[in-house]
N, C-alpha and C positions, 0 to 999 in steps of 0.2 A: 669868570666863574659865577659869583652872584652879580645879579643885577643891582644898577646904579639905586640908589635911595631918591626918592620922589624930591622935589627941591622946598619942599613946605614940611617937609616930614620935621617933628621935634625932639628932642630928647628928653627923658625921664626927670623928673628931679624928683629928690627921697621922700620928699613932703609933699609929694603932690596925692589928691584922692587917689586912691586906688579905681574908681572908676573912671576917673577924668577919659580915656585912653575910648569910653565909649563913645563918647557924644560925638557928635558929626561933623566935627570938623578937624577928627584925624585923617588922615588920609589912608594909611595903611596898607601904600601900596599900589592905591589907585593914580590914572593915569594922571599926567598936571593939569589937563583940560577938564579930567571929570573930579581932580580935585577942587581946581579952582570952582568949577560950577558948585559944587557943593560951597566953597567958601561965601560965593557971592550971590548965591540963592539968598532973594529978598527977605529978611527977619517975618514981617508980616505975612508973606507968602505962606513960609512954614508953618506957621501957626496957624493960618487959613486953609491948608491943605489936612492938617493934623485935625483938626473939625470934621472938617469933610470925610474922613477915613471914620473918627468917633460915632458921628451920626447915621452914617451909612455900614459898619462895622457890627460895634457894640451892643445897639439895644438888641439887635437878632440873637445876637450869644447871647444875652441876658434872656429873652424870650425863651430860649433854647434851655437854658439850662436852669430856670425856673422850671419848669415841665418834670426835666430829669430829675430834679431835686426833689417834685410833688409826686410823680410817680415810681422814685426808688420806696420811699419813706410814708407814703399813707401807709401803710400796711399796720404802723404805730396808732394811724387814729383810726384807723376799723376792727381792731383788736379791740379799745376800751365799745367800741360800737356795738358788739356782741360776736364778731367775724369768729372767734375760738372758742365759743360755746353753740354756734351753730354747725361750725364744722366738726366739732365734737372733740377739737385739738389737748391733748393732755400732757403733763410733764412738761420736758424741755423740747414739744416739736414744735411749737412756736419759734425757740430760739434757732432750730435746725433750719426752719424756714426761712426766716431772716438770712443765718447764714448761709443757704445753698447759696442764694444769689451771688456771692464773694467769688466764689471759687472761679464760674467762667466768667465774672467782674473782671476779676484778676488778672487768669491766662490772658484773655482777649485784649488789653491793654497793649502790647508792643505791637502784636502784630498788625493791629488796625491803626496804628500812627504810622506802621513802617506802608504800608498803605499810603494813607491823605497821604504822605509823601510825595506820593508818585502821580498822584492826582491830580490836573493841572484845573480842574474846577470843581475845590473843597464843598461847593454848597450841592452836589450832586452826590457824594458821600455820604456827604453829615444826611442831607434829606433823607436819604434812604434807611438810616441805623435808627434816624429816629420814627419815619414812618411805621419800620418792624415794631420798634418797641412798644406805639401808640394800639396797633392792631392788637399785641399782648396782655398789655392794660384794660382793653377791651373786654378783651373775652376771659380776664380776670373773674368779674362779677358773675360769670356760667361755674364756678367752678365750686364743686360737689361735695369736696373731700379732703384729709391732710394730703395724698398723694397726687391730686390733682395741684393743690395749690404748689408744692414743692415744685414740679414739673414746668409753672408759670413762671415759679421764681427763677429758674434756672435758664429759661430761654430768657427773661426779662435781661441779665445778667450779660448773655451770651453782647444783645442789641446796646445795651445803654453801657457797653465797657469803652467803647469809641471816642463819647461823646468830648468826658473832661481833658484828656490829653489831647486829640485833634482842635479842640478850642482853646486851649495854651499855645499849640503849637499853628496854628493860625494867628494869634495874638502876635505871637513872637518874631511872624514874618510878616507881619505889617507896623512894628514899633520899635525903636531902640531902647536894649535893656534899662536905661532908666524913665523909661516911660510905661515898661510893661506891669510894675506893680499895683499901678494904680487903676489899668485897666482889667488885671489879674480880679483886682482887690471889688470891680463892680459887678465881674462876674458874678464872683464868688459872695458877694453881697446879695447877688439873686435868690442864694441857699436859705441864707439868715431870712430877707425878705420872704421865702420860700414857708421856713419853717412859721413864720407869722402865720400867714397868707392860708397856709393848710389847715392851719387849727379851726380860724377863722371859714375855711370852706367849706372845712369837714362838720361843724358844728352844724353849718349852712343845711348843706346836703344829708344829712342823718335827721333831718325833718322829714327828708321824702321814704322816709320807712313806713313800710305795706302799700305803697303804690306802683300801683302795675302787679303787684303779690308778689315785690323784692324788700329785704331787708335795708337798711340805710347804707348799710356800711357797702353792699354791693353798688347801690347807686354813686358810691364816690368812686369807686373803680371805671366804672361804666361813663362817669361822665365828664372823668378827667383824662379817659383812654382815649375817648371822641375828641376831644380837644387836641393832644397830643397831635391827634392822626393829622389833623386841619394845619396844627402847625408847621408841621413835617412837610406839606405841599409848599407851604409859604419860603417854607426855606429854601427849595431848591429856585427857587426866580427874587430872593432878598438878599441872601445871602453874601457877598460879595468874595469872591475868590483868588484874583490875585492883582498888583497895579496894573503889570499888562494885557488881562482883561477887563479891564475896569473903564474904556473909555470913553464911555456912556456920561461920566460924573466927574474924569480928570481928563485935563489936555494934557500934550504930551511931555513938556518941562515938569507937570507934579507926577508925571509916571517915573520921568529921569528921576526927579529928585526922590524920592521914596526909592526906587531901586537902587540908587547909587550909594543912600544911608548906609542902606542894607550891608552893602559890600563893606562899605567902607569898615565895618565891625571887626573884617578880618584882620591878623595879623600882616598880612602881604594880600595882593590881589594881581597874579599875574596878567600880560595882556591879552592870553588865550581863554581866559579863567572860564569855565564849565561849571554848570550847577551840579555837585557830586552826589549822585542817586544812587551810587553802590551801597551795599551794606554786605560787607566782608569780615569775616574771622577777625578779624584785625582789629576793627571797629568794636567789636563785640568785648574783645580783650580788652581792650585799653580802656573801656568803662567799667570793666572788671574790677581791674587792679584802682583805677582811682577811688582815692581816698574821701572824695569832696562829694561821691555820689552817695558811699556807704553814711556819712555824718549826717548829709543832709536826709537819708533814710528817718535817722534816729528822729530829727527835728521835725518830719512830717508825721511821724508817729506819735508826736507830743500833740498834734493837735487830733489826726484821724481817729484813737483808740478814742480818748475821750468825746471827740464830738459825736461818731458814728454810735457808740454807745450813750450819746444822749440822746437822737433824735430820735431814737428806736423805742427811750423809755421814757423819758420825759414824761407824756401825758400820764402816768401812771404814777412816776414818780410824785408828780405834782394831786394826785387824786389821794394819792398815800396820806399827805399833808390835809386831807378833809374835805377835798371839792368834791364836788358831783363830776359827775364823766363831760359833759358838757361845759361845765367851769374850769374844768381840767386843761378841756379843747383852749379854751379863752386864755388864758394864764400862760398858753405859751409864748403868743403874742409878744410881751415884753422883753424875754431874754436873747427872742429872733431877733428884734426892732434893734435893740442895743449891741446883739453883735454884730452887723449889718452896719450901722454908723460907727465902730470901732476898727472893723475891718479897713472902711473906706479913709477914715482921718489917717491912719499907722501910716497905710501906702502909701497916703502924699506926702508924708515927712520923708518915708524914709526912699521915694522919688524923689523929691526936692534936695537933700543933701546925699544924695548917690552913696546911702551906708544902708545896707541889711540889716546886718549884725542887733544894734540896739534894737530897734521895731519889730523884732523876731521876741528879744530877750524877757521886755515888757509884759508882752500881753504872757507869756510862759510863765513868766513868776503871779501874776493875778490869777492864772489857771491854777496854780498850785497852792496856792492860798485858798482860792475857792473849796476845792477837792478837801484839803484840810479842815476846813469848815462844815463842809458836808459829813467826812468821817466820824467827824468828834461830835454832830451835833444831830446826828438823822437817827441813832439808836433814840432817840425821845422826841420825836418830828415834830406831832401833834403842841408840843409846847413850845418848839421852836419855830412857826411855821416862817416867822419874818426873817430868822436871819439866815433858816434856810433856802426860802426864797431870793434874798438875797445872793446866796451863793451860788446859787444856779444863775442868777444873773452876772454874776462876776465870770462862772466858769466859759460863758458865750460872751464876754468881753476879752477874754482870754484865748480862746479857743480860735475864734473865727478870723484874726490876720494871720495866723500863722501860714496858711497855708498860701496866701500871694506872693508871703514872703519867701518862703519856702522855691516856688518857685520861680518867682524872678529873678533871686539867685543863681539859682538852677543854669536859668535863660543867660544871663549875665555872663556868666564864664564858659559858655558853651558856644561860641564863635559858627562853629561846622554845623552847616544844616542837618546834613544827614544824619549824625551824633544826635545836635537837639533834638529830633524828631524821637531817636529813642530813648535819647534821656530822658524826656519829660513823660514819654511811655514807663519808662522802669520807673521813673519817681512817683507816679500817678498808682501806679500797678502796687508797687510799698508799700504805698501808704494805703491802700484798701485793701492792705493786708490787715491794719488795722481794724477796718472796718467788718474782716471777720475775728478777729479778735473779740471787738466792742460787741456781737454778736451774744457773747458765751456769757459776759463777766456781770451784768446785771440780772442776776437768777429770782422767782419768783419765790422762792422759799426765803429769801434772805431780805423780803421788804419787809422794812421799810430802812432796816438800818445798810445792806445795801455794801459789807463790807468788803468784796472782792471788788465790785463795781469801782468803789469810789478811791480805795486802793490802789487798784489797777492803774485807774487815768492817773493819780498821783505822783504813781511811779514811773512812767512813760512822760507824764512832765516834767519831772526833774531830770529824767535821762536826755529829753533833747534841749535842756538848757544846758548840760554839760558839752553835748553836741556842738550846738551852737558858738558856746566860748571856744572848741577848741578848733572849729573851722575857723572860726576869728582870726585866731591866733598862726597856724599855716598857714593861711593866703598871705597874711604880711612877711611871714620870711619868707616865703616865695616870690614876692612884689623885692623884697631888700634883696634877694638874690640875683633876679633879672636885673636892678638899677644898678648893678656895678658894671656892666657894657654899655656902651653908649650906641645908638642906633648904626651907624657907621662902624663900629668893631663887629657891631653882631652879623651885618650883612657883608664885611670880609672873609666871616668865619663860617656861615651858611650860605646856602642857594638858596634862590627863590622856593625849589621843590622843598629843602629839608624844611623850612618855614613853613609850608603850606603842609607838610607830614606831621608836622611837632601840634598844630592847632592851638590851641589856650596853653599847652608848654612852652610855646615861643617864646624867645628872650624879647619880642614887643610886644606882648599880650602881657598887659594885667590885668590882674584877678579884681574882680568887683568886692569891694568889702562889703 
């Protein structure tokens, strides 16, 4: 009835990490030749291979997603540029505008990772969603009217919803969950880097006002859309797509070894084993009802309400405080820079001791300190300007890991490609729900003191620290419930199949703390 147990396969002990079960040299299933290989894959090897994937991988996502991160969000620094007094924008259609983009943000999130899915060369994909979107950025700076610009925002929306889940979920199939935090966490560093980088560009390019007979704020459209476009070609030939097309850069042992990690992640790995590309009823359900997707909703909403609602206002907020529109630009510089090296240090701890949990928890409670700071101290700005500055810099040391965390999580206990692929769709898709949220809550009537805003994020901080502790807290009785079968009862009481149907329910699947 069930198949024999692999002869290296181990048993649980109660104490052991709850991630232990990932690192690679479970077998889980795999055959005793392709375990052994993995066992006796040279230590240096690995490491020299894992380089190799870093350097030829990464910086492209990072490239990639510095772009998307400068061309979601200039829209903040051509606003103080004059962009809504030339187009004649009034009331809350600013904030409309901003938030159009949300909406097919949002929708388009599953469906374009259940997509790259089936894609067997991602950088032909990605090239294309982002070439759309650079051609849109473009023809940004033509645009007339509040209904022309909404119109931009909503195809922008439509192209750049792709981007962040297809590049977790290409992360995810070239890394083992305790390695993806930190690769998560440099992406997502690009943002932080990003929101420097834009102040800094946008100060740059808002010189070129009245040349050519364009406003400035149209020239950062115009010449961050051309950029975009440029990088978009680069990516369909940089890219890199999967180890077994990769043989340009690896021979064929670092194809095995990288493929065979991969496997080995699973609970079991029969000897017929198929890559599972369906996406059925079934599938759709059983993310439904899981408990681990809706929590970690909460905990990405701890960071996307309030982040998304800063990027958008920051430069304003900070002008509130006394600067010129241009000192404004400048000043955002340090709260990026610093969430950007917080992001990056959290991941490697909390990849170094294979625990989520605390390096989620941390930066959430400095977030909420912050926002508390802000609340109590921004009704009287002008005489606060240090330590409200201050806490805009707390709130981006807070804000900016959560979200690697967030998802390497995610990645961690989600074994099934086909699953991951849409989980990290639906968690991507969630949490820029936030991001129309963050859209509404910082109203121009209410600067400088800003109470719904700073409110808002406050409260969505402390809801996904409750999140967080109480995902903590099920994966370990989940973990102490699977450790009372020892791997030899579990595989007399199941098939190979019911193993391979149950996924991260397996009685040898633990859960990543």
């Amino acid at each position: 009835m069930a198949s024999q147990s692999p002869p290296i396969e181990r048993e649980f002990s109660r104490d052991e990490k709850s991630t232990m079960m990932h690192n690679e040299h479970s077998s889980n299933g795999l055959s005793h030749d392709d375990a052994e290989f993995l066992r006796l894959f040279p230590e240096e090897r690995k490491k020299a291979v894992i380089r190799k994937v870093d350097w030829r991988l990464i910086p492209m996502l990072v490239l990639l997603y510095l772009i998307a991160y400068l061309d979601k969000t200039n829209i903040g620094n051509a606003k103080i540029e004059g962009m809504t007094d030339d187009l004649h924008l009034k009331g809350i259609e600013y904030n409309i505008v901003t938030a159009i983009f949300f909406i097919p943000f949002v929708l388009c999130e599953v469906p374009s990772n259940m997509i790259l899915h089936r894609f067997k060369r991602p950088s032909w994909y990605m090239g294309g969603i982002v070439f759309c979107w650079g051609v849109i950025m473009t023809l940004t700076a033509l645009v007339q009217n509040y209904a022309g610009l909404l119109a931009i925002r909503f195809l922008l929306g439509i192209f750049e919803a792709g981007f962040l889940p297809g590049a977790i979920l290409i992360i995810s199939n070239w890394y083992l969950p305790n390695e993806t935090q930190t690769r998560i966490a440099i992406l997502y560093t690009s943002a932080a880097t990003g929101g420097a980088f834009s102040g800094l560009l946008a100060f740059a390019i808002a010189k070129m006002d009245g040349m050519a007979g364009m406003e400035g704020w149209r020239w950062i459209f115009l010449i961050e859309g051309l950029f975009t476009v440029i990088v978009a070609i680069m990516c369909v030939f940089l890219l890199c797509d999967s180890p077994a097309l990769s043989t340009r850069w690896l021979d064929a042992d670092e194809i095995k070894y990288l493929e065979l990690r991969q496997l080995s992640r699973r609970s079991t790995v029969p000897s017929d084993y198929k890559e599972n590309d369906h996406f059925n009823l079934r599938l759709f359900k059983d993310i439904f009802y899981d408990y681990k997707i809706w929590l970690l909703f909460f905990a990405n909403w701890s960071n996307a309400v309030p982040n998304y609602a800063m990027k958008f206002t920051m430069p304003t907020i900070l002008r509130g405080m006394g600067y010129t529109s241009s000192d404004a630009q400048l000043m955002t510089i340090p709260p990026y820079a610093i969430g950007a090296i917080s992001a990056y240090a959290f991941a490697i701890f909390a990849d170094k001791y294979s625990w989520r949990a605390p390096f989620i928890l941390g930066p959430q409670c400095c977030l909420v300190v912050a926002f508390i700071i802000l609340f109590v101290k921004s009704s009287n700005i002008e005489e606060n300007i240090a330590v409200c500055y201050f806490a805009v810099c707390l709130a981006c040391f807070g804000m900016y890991p959560i979200l690697p965390g967030v998802n390497a999580w995610n990645v961690a206990n989600t074994p099934d490609p086909a699953k991951r692929s849409v989980n990290i769709g639906i968690l991507v898709c969630v949490g820029n729900i936030g991001g129309l949220i963050g859209s509404y809550i910082y109203l121009e009537r209410e600067a400088p003191r800003y109470p719904v805003g700073y409110g808002t994020s406050l409260a969505f901080g402390l809801a996904g620290i409750v999140a967080v502790l109480l995902l903590e807290t099920l994966l370990k009785r989940g973990n102490a419930k699977k450790a009372k079968m020892t791997p030899e009862e579990i595989r007399q009481k199941y098939s190979e199949d019911d193993l391979i149907r149950m996924g991260e329910k397996s009685p040898l699947f633990k859960y990543a703390l």
